[in-house]
C-alpha positions in Angstrom: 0.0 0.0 0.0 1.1 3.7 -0.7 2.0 6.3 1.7 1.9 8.9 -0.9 2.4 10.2 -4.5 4.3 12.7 -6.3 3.3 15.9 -7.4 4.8 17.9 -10.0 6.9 21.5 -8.9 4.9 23.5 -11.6 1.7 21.7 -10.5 0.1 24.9 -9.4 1.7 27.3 -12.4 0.5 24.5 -15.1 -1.9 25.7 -17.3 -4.6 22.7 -16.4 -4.7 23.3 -13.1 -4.6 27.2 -13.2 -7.8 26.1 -15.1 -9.8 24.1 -12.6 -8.9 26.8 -10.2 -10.4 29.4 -12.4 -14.0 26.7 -12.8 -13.8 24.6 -9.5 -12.2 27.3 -7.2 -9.5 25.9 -4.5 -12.3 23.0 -3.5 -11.8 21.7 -6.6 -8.3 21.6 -6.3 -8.6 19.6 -2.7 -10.7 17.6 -4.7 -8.4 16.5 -7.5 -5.5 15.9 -4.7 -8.0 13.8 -2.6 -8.5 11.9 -5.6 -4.8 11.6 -6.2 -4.7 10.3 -2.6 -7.2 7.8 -2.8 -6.3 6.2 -6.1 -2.3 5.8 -4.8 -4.0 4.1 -1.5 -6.6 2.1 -3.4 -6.1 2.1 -6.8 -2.3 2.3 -7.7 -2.9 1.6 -12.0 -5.1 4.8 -11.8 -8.0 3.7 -12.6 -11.4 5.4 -11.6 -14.0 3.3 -13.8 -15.6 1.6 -10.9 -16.0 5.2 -9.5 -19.3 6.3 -9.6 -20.3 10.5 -9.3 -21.4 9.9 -5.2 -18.2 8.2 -4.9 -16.2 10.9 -6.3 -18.2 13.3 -3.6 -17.6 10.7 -1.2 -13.4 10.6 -1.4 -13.0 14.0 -2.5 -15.1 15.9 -0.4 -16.6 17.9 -3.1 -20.5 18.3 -3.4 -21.0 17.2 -7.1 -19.2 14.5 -8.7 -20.8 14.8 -12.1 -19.4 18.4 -12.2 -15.9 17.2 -10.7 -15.6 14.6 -13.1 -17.1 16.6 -16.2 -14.2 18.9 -15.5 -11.4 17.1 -14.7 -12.1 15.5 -18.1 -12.3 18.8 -19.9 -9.1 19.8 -18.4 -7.0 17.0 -18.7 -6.7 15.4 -15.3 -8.6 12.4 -16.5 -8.7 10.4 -19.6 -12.0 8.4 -20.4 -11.3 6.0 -23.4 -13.6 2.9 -24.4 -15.8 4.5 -21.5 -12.7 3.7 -18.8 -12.1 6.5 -16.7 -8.4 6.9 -15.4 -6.2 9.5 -13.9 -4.1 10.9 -16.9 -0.5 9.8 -17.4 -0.8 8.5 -14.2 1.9 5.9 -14.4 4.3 8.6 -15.6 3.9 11.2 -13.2 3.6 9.0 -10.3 5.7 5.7 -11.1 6.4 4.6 -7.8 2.5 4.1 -6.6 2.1 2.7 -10.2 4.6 0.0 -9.9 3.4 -0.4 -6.4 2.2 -3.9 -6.5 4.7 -4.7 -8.8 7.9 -3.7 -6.4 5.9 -5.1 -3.3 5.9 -8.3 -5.1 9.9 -8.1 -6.0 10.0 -7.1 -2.2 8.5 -10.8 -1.2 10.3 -13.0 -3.6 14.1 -11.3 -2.4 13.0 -11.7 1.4 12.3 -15.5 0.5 15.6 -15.9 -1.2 17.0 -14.0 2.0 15.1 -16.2 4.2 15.8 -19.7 2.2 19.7 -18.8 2.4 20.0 -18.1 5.7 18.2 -20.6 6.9 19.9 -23.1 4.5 23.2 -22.1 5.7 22.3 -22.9 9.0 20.7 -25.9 8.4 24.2 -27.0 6.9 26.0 -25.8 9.4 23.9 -27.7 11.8 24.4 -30.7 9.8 28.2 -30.4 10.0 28.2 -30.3 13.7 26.6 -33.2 13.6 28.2 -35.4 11.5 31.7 -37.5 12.8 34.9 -35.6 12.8 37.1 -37.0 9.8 40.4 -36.3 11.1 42.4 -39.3 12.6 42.3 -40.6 15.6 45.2 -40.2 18.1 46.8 -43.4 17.4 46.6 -42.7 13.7 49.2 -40.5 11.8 47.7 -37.1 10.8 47.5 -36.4 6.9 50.1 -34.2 5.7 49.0 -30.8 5.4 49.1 -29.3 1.9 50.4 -25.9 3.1 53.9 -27.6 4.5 54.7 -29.8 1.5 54.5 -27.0 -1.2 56.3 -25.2 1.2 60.3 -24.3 -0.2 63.7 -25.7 1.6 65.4 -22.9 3.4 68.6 -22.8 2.1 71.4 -22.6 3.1 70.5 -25.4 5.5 69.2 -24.5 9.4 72.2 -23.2 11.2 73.7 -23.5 13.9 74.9 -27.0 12.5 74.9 -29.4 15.5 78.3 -30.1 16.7 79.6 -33.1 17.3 77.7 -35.0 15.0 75.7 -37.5 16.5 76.3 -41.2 16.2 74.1 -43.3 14.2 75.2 -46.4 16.3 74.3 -45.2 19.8 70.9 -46.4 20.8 68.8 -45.8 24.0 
């Protein structure tokens, strides 16, 4: 659901709406933004076809719908076409409550992906702890650690060299 929706800088300079001013006075102007309000809440496509002339009265707090309507038609806030009724260029001027289902949607698939691989990891984790250790036993001769063979000689050899130099032959 919307919070809100955009309105333009110029909204009050543009020529349509210095025209419903001049015919509707500043109640019509309340009007068109309560209208603007309700369609981002309810109706985020921007479109009023279901709307009928009490309902306009009803959300917009004006007194007659059929005038509202007639007007906002005549000056461009509303498109009717095939006898659809919409707010005009509604998806360009306010995008965001357009695509409003449309991002809430992209909103529920990424928390699931979120969720599914956090919760994976953990499963596998849990899984690990659970499974036998595969290193050697005590008794058993630990395997030789990769790191140490690639390791390089030192040369020259370690130093000090031990002096004397032990006898093969003595045993303990």
């Amino acid at each position: 659901m919307n919070k809100d929706f955009r309105i333009a800088t110029d909204f009050f300079s543009h020529r349509k709406t210095v025209r419903l001013q001049r015919t509707l006075k500043e109640k019509g102007l309340v009007a068109l933004l309560r209208l603007w309000a309700y369609v981002a809440v309810n109706n985020s496509k921007g479109d009023i076809a279901d709307l009928t002339d009490k309902d306009l009265e009803a959300i917009t707090n004006y007194p007659d719908g059929a005038k509202l309507r007639k007007v906002l038609l005549e000056t461009g806030f509303l498109n009717e076409q095939d006898g659809i009724t919409s707010i005009h260029n509604w998806s360009k001027h306010n995008g965001f409550a357009y695509y409003a289902e449309e991002r809430s949607e992209i909103a529920r698939l990424n928390c699931s992906k979120r969720w599914n691989k956090q919760h994976t990891g953990s499963i596998l984790s849990e899984c690990r702890e659970s499974t036998p250790n595969p290193l050697p036993s005590p008794n058993q001769s630990p395997a030789p650690i990769p790191e140490l063979i690639t390791a390089p000689s030192p040369e020259p050899g370690p130093a000090p060299s031990p002096e004397p130099v032990p006898d093969s032959e003595i045993s303990f």
